[in-house]
PDBQT receptor file of N, H, CA, C and O in Angstrom, charges set to zero:
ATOM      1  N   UNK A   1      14.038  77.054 119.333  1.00  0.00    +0.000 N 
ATOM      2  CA  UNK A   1      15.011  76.887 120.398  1.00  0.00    +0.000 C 
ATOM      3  C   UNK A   1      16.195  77.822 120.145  1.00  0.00    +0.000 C 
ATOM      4  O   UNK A   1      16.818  77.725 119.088  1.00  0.00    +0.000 OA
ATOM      5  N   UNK A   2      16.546  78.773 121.124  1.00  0.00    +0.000 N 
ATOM      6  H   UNK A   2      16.039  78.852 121.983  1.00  0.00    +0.000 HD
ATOM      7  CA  UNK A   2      17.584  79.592 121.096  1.00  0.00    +0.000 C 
ATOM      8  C   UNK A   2      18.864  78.884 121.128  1.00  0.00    +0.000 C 
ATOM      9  O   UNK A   2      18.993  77.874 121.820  1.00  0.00    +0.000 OA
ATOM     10  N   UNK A   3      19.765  79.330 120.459  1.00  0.00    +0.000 N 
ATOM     11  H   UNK A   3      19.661  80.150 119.897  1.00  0.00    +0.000 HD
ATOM     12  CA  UNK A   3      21.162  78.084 120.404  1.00  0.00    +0.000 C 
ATOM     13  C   UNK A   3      22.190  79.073 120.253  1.00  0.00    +0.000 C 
ATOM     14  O   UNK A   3      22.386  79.807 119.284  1.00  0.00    +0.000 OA
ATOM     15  N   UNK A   4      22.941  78.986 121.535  1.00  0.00    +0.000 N 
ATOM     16  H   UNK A   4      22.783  78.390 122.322  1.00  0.00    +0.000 HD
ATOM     17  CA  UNK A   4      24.107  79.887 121.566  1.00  0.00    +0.000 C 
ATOM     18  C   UNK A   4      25.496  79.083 120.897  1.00  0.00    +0.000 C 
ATOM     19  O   UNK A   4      25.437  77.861 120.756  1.00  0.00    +0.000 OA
ATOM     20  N   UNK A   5      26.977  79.979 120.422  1.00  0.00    +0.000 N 
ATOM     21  H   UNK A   5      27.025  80.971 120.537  1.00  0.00    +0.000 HD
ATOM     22  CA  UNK A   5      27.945  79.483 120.182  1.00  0.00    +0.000 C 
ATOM     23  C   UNK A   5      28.581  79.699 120.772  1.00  0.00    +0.000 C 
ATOM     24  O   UNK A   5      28.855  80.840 121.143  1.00  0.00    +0.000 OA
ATOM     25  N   UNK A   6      29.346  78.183 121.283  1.00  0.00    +0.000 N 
ATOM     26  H   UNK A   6      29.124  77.256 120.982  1.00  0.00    +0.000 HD
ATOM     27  CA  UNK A   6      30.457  78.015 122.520  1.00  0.00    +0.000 C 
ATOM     28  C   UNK A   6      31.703  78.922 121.621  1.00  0.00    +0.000 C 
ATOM     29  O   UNK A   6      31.817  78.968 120.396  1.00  0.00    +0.000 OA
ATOM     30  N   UNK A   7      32.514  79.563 122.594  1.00  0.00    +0.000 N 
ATOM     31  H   UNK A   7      32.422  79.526 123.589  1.00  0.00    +0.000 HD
ATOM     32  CA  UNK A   7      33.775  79.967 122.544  1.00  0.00    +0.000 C 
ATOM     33  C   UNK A   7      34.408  79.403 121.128  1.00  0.00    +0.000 C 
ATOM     34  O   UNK A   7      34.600  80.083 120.120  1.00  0.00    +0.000 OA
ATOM     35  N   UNK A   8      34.684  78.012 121.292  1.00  0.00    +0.000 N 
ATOM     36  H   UNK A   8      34.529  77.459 122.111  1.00  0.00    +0.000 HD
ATOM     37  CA  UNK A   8      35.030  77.298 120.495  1.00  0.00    +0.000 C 
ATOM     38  C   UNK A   8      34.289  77.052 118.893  1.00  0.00    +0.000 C 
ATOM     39  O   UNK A   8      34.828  76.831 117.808  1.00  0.00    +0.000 OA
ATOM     40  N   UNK A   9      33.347  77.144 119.136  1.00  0.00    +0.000 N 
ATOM     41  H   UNK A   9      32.909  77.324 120.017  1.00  0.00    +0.000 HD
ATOM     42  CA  UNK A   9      32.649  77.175 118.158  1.00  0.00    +0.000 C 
ATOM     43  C   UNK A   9      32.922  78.413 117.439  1.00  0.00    +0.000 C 
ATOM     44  O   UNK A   9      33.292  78.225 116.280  1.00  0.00    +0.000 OA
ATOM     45  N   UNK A  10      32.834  79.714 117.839  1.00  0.00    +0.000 N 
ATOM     46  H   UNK A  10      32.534  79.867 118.780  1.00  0.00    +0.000 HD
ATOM     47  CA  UNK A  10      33.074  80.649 117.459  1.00  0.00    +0.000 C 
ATOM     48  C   UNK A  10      34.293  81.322 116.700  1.00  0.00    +0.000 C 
ATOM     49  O   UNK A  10      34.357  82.189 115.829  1.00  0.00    +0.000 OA
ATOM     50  N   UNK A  11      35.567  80.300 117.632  1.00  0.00    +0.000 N 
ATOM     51  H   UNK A  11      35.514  79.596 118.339  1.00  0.00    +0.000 HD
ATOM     52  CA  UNK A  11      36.791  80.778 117.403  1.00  0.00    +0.000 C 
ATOM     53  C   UNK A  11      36.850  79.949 115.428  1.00  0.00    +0.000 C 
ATOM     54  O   UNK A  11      37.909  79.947 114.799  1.00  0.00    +0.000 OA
ATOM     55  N   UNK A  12      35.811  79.487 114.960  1.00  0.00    +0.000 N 
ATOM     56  H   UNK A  12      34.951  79.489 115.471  1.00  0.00    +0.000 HD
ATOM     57  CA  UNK A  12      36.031  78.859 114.042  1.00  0.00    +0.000 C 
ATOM     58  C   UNK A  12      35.805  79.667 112.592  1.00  0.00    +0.000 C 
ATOM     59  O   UNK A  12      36.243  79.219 111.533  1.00  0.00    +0.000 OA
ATOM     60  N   UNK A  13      35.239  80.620 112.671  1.00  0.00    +0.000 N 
ATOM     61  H   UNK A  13      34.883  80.984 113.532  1.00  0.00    +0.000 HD
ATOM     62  CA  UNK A  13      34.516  82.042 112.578  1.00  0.00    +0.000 C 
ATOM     63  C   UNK A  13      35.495  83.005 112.414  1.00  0.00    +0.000 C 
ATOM     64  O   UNK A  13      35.335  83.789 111.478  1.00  0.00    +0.000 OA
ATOM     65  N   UNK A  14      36.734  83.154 113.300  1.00  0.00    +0.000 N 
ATOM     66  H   UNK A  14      36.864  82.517 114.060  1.00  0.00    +0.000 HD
ATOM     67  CA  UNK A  14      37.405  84.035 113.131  1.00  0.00    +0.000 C 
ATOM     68  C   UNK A  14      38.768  83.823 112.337  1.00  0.00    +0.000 C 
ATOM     69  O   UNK A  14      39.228  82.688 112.214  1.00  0.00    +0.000 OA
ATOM     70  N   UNK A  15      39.255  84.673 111.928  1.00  0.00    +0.000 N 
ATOM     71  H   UNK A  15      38.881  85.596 112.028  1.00  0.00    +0.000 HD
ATOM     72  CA  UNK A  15      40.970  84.988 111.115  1.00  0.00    +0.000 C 
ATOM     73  C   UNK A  15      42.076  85.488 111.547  1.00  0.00    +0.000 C 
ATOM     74  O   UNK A  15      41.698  86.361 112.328  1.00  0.00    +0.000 OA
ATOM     75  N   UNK A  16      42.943  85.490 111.540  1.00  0.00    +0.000 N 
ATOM     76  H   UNK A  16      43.251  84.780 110.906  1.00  0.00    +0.000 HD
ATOM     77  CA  UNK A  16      44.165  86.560 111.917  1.00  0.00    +0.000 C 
ATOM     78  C   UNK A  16      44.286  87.402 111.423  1.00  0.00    +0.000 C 
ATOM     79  O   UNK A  16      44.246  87.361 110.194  1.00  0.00    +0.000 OA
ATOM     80  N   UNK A  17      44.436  88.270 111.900  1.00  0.00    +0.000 N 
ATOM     81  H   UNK A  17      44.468  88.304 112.899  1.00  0.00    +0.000 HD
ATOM     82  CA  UNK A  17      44.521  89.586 111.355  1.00  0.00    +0.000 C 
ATOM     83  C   UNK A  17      45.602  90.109 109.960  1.00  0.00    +0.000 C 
ATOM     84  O   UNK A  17      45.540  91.074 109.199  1.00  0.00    +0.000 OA
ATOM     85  N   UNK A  18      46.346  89.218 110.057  1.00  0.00    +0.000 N 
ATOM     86  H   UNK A  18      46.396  88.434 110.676  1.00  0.00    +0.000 HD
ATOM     87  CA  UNK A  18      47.551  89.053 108.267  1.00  0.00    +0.000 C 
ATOM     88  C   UNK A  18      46.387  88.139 107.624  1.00  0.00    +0.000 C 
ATOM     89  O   UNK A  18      46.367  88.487 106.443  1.00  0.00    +0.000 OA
ATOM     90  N   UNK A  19      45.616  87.356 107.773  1.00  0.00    +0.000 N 
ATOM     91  H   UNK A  19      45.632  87.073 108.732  1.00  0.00    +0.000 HD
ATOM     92  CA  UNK A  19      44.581  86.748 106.784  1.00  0.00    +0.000 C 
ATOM     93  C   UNK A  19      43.404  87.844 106.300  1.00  0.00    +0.000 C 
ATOM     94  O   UNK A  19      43.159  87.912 105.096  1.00  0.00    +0.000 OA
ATOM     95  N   UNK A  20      42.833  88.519 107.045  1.00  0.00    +0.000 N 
ATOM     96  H   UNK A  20      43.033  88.464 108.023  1.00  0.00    +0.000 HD
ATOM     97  CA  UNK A  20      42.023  89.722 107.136  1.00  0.00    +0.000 C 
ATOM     98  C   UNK A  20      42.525  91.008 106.188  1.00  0.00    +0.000 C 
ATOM     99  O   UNK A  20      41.783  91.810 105.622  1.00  0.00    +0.000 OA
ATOM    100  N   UNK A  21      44.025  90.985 106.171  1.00  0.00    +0.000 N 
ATOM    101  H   UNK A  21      44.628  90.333 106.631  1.00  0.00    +0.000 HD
ATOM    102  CA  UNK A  21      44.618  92.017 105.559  1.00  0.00    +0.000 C 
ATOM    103  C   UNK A  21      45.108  91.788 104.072  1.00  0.00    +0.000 C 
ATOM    104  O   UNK A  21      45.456  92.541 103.162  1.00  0.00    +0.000 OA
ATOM    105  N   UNK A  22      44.975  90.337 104.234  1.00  0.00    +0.000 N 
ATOM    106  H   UNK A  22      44.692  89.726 104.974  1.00  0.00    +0.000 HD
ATOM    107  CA  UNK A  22      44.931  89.684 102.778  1.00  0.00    +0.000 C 
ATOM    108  C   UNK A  22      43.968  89.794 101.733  1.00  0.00    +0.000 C 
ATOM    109  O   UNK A  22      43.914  90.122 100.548  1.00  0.00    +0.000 OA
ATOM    110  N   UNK A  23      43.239  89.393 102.636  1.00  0.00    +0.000 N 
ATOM    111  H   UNK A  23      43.283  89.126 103.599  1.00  0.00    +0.000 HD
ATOM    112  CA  UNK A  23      42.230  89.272 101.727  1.00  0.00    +0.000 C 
ATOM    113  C   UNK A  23      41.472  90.975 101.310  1.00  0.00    +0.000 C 
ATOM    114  O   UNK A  23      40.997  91.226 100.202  1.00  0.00    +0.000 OA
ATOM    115  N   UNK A  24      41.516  91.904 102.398  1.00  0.00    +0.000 N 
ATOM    116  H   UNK A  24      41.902  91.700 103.298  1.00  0.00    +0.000 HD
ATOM    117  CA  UNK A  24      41.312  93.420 101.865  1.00  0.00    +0.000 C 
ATOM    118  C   UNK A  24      41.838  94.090 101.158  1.00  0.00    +0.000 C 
ATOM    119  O   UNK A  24      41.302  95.064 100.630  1.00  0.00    +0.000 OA
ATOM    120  N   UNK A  25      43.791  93.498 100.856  1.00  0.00    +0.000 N 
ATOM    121  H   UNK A  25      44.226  92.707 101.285  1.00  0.00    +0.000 HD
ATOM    122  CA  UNK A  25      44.212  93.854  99.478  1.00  0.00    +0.000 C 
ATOM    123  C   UNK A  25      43.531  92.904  98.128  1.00  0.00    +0.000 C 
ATOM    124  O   UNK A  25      43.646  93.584  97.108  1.00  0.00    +0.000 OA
ATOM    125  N   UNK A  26      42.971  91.764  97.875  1.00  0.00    +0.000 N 
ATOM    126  H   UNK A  26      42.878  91.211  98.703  1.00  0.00    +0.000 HD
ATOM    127  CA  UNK A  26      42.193  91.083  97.370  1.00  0.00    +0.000 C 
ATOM    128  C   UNK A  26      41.253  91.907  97.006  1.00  0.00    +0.000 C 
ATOM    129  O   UNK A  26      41.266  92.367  95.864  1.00  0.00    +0.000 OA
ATOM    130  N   UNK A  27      40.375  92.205  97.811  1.00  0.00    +0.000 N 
ATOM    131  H   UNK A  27      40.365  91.831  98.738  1.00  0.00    +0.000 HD
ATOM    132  CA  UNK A  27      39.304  93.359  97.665  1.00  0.00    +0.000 C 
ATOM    133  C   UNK A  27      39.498  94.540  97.014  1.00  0.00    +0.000 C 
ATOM    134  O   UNK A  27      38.849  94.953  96.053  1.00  0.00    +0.000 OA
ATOM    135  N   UNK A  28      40.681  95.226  97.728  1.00  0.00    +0.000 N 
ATOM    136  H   UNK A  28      41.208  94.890  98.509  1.00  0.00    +0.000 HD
ATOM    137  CA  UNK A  28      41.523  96.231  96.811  1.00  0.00    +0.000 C 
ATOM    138  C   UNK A  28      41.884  96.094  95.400  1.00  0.00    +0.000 C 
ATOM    139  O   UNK A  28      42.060  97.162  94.815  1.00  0.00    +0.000 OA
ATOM    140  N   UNK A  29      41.988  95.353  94.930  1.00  0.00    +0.000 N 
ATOM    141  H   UNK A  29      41.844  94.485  95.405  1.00  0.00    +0.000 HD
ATOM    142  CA  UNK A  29      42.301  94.789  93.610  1.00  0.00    +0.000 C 
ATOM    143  C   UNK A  29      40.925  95.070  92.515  1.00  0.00    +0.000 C 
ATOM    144  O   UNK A  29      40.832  95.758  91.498  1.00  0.00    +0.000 OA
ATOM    145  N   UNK A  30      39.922  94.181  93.259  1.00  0.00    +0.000 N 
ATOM    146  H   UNK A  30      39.997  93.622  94.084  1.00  0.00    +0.000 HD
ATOM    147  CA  UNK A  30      38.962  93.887  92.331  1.00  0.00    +0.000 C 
ATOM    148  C   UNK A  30      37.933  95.616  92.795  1.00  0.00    +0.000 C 
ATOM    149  O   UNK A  30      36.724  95.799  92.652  1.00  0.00    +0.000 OA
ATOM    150  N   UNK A  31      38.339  95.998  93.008  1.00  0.00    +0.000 N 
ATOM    151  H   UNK A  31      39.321  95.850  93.124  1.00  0.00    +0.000 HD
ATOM    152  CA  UNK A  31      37.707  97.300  93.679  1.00  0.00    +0.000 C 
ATOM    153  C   UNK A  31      38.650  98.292  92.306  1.00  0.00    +0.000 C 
ATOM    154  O   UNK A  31      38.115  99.036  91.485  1.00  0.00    +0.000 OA
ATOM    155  N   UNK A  32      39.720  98.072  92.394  1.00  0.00    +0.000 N 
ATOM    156  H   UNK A  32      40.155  97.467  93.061  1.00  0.00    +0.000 HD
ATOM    157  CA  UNK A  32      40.483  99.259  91.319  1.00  0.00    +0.000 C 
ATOM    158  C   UNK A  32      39.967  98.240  89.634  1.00  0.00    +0.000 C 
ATOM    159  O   UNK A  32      39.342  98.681  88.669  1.00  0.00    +0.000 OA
ATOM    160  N   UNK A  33      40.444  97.037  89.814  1.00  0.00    +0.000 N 
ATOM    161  H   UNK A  33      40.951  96.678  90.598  1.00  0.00    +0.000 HD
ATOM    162  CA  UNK A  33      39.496  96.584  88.640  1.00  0.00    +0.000 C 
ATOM    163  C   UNK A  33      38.027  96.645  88.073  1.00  0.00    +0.000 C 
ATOM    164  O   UNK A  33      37.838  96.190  86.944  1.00  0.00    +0.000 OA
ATOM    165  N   UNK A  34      37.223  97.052  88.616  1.00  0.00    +0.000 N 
ATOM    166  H   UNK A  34      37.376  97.421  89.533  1.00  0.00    +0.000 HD
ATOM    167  CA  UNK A  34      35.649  96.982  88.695  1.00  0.00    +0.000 C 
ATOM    168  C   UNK A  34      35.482  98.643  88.114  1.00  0.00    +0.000 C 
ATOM    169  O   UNK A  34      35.007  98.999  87.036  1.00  0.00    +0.000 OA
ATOM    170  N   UNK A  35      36.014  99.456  89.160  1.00  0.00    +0.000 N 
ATOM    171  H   UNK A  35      36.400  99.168  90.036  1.00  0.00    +0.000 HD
ATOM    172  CA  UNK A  35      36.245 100.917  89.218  1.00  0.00    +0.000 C 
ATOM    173  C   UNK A  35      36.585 101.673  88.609  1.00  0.00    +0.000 C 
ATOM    174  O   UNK A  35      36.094 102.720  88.187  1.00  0.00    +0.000 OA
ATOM    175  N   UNK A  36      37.820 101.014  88.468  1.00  0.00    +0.000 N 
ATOM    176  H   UNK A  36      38.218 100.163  88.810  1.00  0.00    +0.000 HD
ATOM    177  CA  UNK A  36      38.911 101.782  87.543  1.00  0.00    +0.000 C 
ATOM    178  C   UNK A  36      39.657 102.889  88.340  1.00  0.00    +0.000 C 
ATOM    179  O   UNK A  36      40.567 103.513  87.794  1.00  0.00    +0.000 OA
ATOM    180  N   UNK A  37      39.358 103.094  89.381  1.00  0.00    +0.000 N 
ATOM    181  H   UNK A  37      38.619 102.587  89.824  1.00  0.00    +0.000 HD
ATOM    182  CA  UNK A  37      40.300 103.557  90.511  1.00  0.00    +0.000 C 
ATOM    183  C   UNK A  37      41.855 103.248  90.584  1.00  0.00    +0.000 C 
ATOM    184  O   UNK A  37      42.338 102.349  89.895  1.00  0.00    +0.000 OA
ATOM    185  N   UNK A  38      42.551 103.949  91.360  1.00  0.00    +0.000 N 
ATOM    186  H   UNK A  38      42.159 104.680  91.920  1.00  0.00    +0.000 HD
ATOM    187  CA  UNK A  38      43.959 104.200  91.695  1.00  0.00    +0.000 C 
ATOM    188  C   UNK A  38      43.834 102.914  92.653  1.00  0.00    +0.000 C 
ATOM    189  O   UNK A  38      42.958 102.081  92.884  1.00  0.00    +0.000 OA
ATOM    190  N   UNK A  39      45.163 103.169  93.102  1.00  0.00    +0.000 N 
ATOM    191  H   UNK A  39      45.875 103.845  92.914  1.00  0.00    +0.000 HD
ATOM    192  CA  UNK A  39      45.482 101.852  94.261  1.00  0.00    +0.000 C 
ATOM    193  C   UNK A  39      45.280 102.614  95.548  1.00  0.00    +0.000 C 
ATOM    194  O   UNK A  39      44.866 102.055  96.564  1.00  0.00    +0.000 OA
ATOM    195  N   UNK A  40      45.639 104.160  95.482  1.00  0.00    +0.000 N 
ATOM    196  H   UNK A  40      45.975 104.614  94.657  1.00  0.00    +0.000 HD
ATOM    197  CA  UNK A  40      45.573 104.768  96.262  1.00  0.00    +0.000 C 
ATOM    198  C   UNK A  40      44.208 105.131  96.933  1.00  0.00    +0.000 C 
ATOM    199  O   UNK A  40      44.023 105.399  98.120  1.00  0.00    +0.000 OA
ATOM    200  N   UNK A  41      43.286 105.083  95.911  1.00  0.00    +0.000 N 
ATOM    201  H   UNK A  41      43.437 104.866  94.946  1.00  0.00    +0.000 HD
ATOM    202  CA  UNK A  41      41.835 105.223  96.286  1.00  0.00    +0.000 C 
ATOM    203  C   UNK A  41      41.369 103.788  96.773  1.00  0.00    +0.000 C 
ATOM    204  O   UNK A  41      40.889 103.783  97.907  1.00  0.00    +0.000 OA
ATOM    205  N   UNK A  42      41.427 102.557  96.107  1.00  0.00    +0.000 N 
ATOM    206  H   UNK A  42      41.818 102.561  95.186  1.00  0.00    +0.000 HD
ATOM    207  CA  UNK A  42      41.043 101.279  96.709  1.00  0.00    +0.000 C 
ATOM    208  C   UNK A  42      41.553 101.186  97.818  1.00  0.00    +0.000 C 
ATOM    209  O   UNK A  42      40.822 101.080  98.803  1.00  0.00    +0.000 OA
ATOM    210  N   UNK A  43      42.722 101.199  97.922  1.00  0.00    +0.000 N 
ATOM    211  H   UNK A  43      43.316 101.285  97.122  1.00  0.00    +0.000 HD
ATOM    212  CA  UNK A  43      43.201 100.836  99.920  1.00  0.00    +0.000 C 
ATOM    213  C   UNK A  43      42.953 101.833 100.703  1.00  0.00    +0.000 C 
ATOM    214  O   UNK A  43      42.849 101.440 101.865  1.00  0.00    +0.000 OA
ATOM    215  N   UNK A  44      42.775 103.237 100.556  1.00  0.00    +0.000 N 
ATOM    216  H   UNK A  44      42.859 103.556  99.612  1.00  0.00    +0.000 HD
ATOM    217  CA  UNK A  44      42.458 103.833 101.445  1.00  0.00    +0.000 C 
ATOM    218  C   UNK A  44      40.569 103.306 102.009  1.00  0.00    +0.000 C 
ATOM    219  O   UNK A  44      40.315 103.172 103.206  1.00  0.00    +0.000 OA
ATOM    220  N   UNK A  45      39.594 103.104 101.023  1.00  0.00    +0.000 N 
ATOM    221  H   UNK A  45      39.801 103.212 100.050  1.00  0.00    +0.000 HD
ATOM    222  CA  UNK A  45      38.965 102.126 101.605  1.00  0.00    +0.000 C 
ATOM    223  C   UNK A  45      38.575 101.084 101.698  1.00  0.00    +0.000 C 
ATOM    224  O   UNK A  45      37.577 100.387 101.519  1.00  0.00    +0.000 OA
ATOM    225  N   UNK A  46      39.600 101.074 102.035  1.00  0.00    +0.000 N 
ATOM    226  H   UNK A  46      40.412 101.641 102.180  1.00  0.00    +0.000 HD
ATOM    227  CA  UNK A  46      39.851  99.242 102.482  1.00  0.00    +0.000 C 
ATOM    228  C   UNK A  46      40.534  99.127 103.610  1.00  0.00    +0.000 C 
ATOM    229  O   UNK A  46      40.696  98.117 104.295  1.00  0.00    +0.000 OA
ATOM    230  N   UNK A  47      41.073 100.597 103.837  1.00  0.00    +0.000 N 
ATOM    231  H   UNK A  47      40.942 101.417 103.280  1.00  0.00    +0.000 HD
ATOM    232  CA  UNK A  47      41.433 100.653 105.475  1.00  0.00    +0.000 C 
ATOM    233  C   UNK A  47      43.100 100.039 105.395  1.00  0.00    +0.000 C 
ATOM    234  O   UNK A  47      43.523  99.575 106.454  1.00  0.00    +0.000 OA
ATOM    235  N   UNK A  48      43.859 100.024 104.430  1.00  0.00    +0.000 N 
ATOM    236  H   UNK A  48      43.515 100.400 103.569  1.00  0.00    +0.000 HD
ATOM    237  CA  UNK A  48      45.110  99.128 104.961  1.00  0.00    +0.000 C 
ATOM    238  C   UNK A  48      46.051 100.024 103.974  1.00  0.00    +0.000 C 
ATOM    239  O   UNK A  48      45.682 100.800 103.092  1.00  0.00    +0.000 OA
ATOM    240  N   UNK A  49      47.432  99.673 104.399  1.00  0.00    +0.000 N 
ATOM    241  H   UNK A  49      47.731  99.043 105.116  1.00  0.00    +0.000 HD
ATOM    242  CA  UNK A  49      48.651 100.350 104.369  1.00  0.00    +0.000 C 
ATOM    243  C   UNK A  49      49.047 100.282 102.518  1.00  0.00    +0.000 C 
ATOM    244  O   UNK A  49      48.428  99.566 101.730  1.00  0.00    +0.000 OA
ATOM    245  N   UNK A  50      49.903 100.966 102.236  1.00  0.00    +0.000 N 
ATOM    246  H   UNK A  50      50.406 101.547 102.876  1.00  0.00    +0.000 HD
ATOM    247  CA  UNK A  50      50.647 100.275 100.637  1.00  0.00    +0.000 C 
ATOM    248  C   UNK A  50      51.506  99.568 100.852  1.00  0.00    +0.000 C 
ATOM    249  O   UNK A  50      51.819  98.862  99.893  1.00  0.00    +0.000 OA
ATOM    250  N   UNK A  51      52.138  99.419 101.868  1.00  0.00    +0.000 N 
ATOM    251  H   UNK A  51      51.884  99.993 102.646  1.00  0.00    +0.000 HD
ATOM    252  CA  UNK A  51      53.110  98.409 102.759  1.00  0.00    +0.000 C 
ATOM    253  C   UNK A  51      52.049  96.624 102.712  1.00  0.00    +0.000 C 
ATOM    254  O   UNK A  51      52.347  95.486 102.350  1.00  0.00    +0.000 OA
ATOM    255  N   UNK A  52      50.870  97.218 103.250  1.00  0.00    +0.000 N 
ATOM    256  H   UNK A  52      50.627  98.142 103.545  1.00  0.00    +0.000 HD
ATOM    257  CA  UNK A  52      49.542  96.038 103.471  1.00  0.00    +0.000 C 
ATOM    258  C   UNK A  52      49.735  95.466 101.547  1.00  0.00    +0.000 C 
ATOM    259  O   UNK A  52      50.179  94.413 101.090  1.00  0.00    +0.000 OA
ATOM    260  N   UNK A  53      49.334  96.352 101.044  1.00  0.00    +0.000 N 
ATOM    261  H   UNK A  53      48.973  97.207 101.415  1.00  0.00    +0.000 HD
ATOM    262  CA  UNK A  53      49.547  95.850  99.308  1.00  0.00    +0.000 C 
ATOM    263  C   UNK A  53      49.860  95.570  98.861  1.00  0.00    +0.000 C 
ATOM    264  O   UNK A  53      49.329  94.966  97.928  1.00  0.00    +0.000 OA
ATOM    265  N   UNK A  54      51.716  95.779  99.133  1.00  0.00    +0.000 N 
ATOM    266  H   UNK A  54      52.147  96.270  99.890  1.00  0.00    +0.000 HD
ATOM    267  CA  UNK A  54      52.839  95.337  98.361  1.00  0.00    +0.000 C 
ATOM    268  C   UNK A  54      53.089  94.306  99.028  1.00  0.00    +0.000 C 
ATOM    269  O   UNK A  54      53.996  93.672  98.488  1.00  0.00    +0.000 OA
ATOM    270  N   UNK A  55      52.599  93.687 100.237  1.00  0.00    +0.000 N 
ATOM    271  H   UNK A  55      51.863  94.202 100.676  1.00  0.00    +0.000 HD
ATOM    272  CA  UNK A  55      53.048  92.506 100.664  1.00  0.00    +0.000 C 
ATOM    273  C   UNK A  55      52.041  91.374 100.098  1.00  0.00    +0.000 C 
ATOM    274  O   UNK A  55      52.401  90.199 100.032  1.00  0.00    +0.000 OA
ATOM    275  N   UNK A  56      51.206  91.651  99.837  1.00  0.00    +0.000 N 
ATOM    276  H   UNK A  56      50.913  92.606  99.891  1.00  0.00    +0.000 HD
ATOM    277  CA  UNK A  56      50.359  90.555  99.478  1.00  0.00    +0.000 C 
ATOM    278  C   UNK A  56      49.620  90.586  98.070  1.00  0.00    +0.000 C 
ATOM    279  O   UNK A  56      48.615  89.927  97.806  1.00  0.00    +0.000 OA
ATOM    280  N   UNK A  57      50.419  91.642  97.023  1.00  0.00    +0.000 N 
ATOM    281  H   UNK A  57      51.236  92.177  97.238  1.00  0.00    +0.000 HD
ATOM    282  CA  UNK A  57      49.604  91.628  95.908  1.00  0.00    +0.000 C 
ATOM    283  C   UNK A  57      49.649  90.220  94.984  1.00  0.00    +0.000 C 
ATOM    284  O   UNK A  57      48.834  89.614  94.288  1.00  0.00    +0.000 OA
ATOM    285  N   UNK A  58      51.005  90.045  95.354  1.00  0.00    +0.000 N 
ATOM    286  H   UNK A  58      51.667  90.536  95.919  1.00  0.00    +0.000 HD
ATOM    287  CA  UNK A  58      51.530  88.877  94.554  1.00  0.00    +0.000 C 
ATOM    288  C   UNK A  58      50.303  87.208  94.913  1.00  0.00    +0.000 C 
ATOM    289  O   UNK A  58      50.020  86.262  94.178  1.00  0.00    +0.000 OA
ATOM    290  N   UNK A  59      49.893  87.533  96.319  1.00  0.00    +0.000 N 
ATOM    291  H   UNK A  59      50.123  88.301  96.917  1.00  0.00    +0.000 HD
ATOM    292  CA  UNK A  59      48.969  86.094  96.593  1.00  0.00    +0.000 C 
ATOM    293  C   UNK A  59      47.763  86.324  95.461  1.00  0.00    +0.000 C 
ATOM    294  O   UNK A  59      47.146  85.430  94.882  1.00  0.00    +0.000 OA
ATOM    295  N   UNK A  60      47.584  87.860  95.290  1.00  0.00    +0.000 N 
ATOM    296  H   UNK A  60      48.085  88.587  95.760  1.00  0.00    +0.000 HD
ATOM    297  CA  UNK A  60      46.232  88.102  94.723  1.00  0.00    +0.000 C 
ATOM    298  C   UNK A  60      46.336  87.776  92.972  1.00  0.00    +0.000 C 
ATOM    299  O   UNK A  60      45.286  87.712  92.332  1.00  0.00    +0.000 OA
ATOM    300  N   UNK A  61      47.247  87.644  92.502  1.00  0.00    +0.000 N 
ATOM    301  H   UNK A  61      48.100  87.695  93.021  1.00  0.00    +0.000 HD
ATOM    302  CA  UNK A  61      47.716  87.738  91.178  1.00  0.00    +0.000 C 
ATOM    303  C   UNK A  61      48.452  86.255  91.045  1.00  0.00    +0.000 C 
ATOM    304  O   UNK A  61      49.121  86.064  90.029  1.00  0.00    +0.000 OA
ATOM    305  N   UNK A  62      48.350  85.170  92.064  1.00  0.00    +0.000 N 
ATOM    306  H   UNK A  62      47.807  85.326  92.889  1.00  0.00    +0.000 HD
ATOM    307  CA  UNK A  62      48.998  84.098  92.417  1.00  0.00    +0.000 C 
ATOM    308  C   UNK A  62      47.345  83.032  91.894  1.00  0.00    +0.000 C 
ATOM    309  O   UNK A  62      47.187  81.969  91.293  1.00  0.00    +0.000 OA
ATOM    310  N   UNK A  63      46.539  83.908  92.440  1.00  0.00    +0.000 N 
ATOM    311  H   UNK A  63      46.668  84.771  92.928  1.00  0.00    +0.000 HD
ATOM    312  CA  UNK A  63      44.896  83.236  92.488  1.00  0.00    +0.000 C 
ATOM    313  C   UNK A  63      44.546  82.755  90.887  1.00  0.00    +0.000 C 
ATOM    314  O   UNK A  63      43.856  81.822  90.477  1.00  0.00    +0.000 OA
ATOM    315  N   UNK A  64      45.478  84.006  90.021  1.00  0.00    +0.000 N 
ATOM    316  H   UNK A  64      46.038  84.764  90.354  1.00  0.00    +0.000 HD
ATOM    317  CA  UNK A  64      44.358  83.468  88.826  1.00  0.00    +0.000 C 
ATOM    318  C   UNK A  64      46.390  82.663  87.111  1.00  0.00    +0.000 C 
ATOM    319  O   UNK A  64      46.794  82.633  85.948  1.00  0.00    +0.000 OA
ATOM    320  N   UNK A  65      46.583  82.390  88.184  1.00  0.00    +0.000 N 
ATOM    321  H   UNK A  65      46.255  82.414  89.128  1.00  0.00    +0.000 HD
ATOM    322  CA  UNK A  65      47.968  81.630  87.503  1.00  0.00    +0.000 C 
ATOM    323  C   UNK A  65      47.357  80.628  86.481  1.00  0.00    +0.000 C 
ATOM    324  O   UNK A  65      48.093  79.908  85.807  1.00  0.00    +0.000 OA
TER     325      UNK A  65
């Protein structure tokens, strides 16, 4: 049986876009950790600003307190 998702259902699925950007400096992180890359090389793909980085490195370094 084919089973579609209502609107609602869907909207459950999605993030805001400051949650999205969070979590890709997150990514950024463990990307220069894994790597051994710059910050400059992790966020560029990761698609987000150093502005995007410096605002949210602290949640990422908040994770392992």
């Amino acid at each position: 049986m084919k089973e579609e998702l209502t609107d609602k259902m869907h909207s459950e699925f999605t993030i805001d876009r400051e949650t999205e950007i969070q979590h890709s400096v997150w990514i950024a992180y463990e990307i220069m950790n894994e790597d051994k890359c710059s910050i400059e090389e992790a966020i560029k793909g990761m698609d987000i600003t150093m502005s995007d980085f410096q605002k949210y490195k602290q949640s990422y370094l908040d994770l392992f307190k």
